[in-house]
C-alpha positions as CSV (number, residue, x, y, z in Angstrom):
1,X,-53.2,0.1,-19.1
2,X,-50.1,1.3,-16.7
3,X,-47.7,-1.6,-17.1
4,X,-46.2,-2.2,-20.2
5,X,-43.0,-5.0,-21.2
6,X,-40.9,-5.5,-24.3
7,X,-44.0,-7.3,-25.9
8,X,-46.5,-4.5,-24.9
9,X,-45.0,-1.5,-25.3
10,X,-44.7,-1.1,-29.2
11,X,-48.4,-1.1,-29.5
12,X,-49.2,0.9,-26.5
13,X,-46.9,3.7,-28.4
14,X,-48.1,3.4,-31.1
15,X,-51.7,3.7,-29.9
16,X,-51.3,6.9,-28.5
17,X,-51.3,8.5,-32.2
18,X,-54.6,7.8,-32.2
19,X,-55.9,11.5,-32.4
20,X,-53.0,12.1,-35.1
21,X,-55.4,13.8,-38.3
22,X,-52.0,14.1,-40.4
23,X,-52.3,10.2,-42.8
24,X,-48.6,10.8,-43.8
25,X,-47.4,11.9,-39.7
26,X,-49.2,9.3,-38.4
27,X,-47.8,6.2,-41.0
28,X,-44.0,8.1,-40.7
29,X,-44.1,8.0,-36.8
30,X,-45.9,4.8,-36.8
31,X,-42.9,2.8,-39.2
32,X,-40.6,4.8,-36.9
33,X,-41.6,3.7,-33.6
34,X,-41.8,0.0,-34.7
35,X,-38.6,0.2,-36.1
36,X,-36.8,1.7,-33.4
37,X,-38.3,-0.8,-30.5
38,X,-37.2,-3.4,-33.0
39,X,-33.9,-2.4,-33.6
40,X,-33.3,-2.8,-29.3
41,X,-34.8,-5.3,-28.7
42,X,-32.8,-7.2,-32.1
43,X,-29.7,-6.0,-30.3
44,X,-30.8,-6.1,-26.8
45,X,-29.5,-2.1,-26.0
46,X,-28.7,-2.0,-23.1
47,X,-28.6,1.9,-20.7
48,X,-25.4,2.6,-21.4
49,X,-25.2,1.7,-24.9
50,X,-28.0,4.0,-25.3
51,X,-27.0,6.5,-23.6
52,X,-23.8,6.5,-25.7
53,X,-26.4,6.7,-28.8
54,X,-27.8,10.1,-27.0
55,X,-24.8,11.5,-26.3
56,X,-23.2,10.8,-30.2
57,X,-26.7,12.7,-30.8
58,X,-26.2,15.5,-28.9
59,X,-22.9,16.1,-30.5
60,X,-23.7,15.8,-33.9
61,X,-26.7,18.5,-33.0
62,X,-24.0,21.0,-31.2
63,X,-21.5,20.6,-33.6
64,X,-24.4,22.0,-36.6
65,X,-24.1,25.8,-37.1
66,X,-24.8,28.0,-40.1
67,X,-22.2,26.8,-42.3
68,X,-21.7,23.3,-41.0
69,X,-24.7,20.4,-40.8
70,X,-23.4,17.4,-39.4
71,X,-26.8,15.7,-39.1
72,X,-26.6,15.9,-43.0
73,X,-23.1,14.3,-43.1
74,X,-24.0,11.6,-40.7
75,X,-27.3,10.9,-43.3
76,X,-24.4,10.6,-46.0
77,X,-21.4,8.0,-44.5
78,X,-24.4,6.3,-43.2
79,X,-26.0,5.5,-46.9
80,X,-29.5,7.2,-46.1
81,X,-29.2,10.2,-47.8
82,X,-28.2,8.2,-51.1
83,X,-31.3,5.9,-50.4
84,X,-34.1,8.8,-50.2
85,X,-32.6,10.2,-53.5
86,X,-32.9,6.8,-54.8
87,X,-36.7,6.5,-53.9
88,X,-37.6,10.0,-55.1
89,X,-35.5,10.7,-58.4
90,X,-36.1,7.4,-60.8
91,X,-34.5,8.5,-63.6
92,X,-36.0,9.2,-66.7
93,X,-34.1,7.3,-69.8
94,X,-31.6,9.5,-71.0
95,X,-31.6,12.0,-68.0
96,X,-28.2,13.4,-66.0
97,X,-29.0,10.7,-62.8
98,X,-29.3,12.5,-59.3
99,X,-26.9,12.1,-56.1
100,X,-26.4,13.5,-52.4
101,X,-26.7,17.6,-52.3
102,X,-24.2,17.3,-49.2
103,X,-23.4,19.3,-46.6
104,X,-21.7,21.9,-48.0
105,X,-24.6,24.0,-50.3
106,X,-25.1,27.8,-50.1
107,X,-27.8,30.0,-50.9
108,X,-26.8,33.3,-52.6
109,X,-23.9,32.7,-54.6
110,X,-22.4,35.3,-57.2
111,X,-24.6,34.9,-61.0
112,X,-22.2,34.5,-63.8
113,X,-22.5,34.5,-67.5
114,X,-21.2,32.5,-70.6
115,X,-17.3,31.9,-69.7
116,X,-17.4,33.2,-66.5
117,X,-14.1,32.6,-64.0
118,X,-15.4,30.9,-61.0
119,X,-11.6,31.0,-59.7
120,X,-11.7,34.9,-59.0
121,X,-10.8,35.1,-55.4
122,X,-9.4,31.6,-54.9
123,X,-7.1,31.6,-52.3
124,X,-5.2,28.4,-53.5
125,X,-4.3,27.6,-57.3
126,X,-5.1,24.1,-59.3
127,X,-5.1,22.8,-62.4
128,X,-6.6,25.1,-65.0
129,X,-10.2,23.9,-66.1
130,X,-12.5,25.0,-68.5
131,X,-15.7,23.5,-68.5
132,X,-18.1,24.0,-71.2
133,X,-21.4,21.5,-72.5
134,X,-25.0,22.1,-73.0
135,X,-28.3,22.0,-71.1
136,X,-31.2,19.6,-73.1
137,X,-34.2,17.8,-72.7
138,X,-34.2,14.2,-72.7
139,X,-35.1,14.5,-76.2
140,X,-31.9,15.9,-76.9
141,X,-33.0,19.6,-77.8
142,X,-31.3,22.8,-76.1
143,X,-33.1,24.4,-73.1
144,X,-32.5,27.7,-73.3
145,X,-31.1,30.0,-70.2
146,X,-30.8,27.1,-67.4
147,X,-29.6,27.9,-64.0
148,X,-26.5,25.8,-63.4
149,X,-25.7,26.3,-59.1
150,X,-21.7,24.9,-59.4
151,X,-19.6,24.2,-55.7
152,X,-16.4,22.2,-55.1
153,X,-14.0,21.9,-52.7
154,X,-10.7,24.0,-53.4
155,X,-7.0,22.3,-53.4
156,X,-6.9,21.6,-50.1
157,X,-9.9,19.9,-50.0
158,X,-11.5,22.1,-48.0
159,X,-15.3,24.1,-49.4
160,X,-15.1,28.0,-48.4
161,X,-17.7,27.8,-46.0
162,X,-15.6,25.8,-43.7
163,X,-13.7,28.2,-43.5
164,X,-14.7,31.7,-41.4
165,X,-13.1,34.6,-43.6
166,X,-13.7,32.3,-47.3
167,X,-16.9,33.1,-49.1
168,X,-17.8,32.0,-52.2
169,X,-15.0,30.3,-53.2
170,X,-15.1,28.2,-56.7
171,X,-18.7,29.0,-56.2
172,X,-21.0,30.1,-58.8
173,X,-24.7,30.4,-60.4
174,X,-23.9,29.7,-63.7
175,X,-26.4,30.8,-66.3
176,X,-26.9,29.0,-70.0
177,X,-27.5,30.8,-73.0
178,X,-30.3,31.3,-75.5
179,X,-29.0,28.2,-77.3
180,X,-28.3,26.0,-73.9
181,X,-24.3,26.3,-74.1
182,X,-22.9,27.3,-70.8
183,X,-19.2,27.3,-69.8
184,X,-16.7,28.7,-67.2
185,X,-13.2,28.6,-65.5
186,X,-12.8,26.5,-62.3
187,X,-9.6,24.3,-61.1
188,X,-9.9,20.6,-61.7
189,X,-11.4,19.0,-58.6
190,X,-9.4,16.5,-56.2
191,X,-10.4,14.1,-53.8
192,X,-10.2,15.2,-50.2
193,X,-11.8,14.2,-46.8
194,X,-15.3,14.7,-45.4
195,X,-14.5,16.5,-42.1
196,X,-13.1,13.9,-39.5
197,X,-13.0,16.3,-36.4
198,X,-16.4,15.6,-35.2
199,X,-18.6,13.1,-34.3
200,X,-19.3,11.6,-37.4
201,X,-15.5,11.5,-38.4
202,X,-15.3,9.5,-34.5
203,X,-18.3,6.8,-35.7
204,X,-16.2,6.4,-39.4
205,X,-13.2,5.6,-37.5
206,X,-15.0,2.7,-35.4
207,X,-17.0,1.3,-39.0
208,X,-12.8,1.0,-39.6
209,X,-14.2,3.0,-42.8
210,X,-12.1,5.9,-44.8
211,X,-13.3,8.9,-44.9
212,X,-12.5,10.1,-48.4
213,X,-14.8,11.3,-51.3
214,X,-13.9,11.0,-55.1
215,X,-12.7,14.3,-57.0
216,X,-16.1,16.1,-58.0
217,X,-18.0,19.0,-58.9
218,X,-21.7,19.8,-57.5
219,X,-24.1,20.9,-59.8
220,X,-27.9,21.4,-59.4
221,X,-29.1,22.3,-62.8
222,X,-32.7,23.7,-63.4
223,X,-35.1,25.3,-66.1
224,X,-38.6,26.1,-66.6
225,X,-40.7,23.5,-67.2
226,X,-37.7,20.5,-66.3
227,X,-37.2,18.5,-63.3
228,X,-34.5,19.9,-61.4
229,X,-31.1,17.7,-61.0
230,X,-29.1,18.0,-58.3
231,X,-26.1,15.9,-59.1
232,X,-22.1,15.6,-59.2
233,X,-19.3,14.7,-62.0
234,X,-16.7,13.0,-60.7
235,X,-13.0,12.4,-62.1
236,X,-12.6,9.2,-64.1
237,X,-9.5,7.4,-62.7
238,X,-9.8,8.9,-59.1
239,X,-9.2,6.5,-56.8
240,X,-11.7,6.3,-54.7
241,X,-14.6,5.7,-56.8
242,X,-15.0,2.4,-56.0
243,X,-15.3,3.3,-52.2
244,X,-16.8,7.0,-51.9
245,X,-17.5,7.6,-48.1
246,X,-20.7,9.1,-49.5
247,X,-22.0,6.3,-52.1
248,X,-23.3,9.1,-54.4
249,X,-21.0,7.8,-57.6
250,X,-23.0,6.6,-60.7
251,X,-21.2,5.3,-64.0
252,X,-22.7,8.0,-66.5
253,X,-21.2,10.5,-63.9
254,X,-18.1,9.9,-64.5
255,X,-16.1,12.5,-66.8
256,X,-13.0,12.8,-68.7
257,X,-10.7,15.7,-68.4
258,X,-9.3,16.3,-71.7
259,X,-5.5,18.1,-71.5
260,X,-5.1,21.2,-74.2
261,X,-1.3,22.2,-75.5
262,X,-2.6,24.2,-78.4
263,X,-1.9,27.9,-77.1
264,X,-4.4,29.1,-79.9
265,X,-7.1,27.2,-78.5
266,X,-5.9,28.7,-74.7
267,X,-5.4,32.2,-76.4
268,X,-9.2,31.7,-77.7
269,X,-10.5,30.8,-74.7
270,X,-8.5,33.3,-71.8
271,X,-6.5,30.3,-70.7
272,X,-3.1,29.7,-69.4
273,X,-1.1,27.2,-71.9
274,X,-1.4,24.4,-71.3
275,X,-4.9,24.0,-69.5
276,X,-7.8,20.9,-68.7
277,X,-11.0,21.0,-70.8
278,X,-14.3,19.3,-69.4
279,X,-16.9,19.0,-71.9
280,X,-20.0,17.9,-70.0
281,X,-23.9,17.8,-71.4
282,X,-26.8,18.0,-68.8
283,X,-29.6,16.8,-69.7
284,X,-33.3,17.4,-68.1
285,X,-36.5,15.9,-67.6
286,X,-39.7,17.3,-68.4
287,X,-41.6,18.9,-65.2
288,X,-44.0,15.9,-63.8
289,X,-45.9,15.1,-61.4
290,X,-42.6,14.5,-59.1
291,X,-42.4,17.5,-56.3
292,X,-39.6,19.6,-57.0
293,X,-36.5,18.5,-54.4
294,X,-36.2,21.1,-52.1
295,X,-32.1,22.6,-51.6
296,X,-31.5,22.6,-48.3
297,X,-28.1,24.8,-46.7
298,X,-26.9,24.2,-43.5
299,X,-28.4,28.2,-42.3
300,X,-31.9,26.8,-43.1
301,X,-31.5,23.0,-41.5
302,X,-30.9,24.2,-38.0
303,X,-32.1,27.7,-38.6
């Protein structure tokens, strides 16, 4: 058959996977090709609207590079990077929930120990944090010598790797002890802006959407023998969790920062009086039958 209409062509697309040997391919590609015809005809597309589609595309492609994935940030404000978390992290009872890894991830950052000063090197000050808690199993005993990967953004709201000379900023693989306990030194996060000065930051602005994300800290936390959690913790009382451009905020991520006048306790600790304290618990599932979530950086997404 040669001549195809807008009640033809679906299935005539469709039936050229017929030699596809790949189940999963062939049922992906399938749901994707259905969806797709659907979703112009719903609207009735017309050239030039899609056009416009393929040229917000090819942005968002040129405007990836080795520190910066677009694609990944256009998954976020667009809810489908939440969604697939959502279908393949169900929680176990008890367990530190997962969110978005975001755009902003790097392999091959610095390994610290017990107490360690992720604000070496920081080229902007904040408010003085230490953050200290405990790595455990659901059933609330310590995992020994997890692997906590910590990122945020500095004061300015900006992660190092947008930046070309920054590396490594507030940036850290944090490792817990024999007894689970892990702490270090950072600056108390703040809320800032997803970038705004490409194309996603142009479709935001015609959704008449914000483009701002809660105060947080990324972890992905992981251990022998436990699910891996890639997650945040977010500021109570910031204001925008109720609207995170993102929607990666969950209730039991929300933390309290504690302040600390006690110059003792500051003295104890290496701190400057007075400082923030974060006392935060992670806590892990056992390893199932769930594939371990793969962390993505931007170098390997369009590498």
């Amino acid at each position: 058959m040669r001549q195809f209409n807008e009640d033809t062509l679906t299935q005539a697309v469709i039936g050229r996977l017929g030699k596809v040997k790949d189940a999963r391919f062939k049922q992906i590609m399938t749901s994707a090709i259905k969806h797709l015809h659907a979703f112009a005809r719903e609207v009735k597309l017309t050239e030039e609207e899609w056009f416009a589609g393929i040229k917000f595309l090819t942005a968002v492609g040129q405007k990836c590079d080795d520190k910066r994935q677009e694609f990944i940030l256009l998954s976020d404000v667009l809810g489908l990077s939440m969604m697939v978390v959502a279908l393949n992290h169900k929680t176990a009872p008890g367990a530190t929930e997962a969110t978005v890894l975001g755009p902003f991830f790097a392999h091959g950052a610095r390994e610290f120990g017990y107490g360690a000063d992720l604000r070496e090197g920081a080229t902007l000050k904040g408010e003085d944090t230490w953050v200290s808690g405990r790595v455990l199993g659901v059933d609330g005993k310590p995992i020994p010598n997890a692997t906590l990967d910590i990122w945020q953004a500095k004061a300015d709201g900006i992660y190092d790797v947008q930046e070309p000379d920054a590396e490594f900023e507030l940036r850290g693989r944090v490792k817990a002890n024999a007894r689970g306990d892990y702490a270090f030194k950072t600056y108390k996060p703040k809320f800032y802006s997803i970038p705004t000065d490409g194309p996603v930051g142009g479709l935001m602005e015609g959704m008449k959407r914000h483009p701002m994300r809660p105060a947080h800290m990324h972890a992905i936390v992981s251990a022998p023998g436990y699910q891996q959690v890639i997650t945040h913790v977010f500021v109570d009382g910031d204001p925008y969790l109720d609207s995170d451009a993102v929607f990666a905020v969950k209730n039991s991520l929300i933390a309290k920062y504690r302040k600390v006048n006690s110059a003792e306790e500051a003295k104890q600790l290496g701190m400057p009086s007075p400082f923030l304290r974060l006392e935060w618990d992670f806590r892990l599932s056992p390893q199932g039958k769930v594939k371990a979530r793969k962390v993505i950086a931007p170098s390997d997404a369009v590498a």
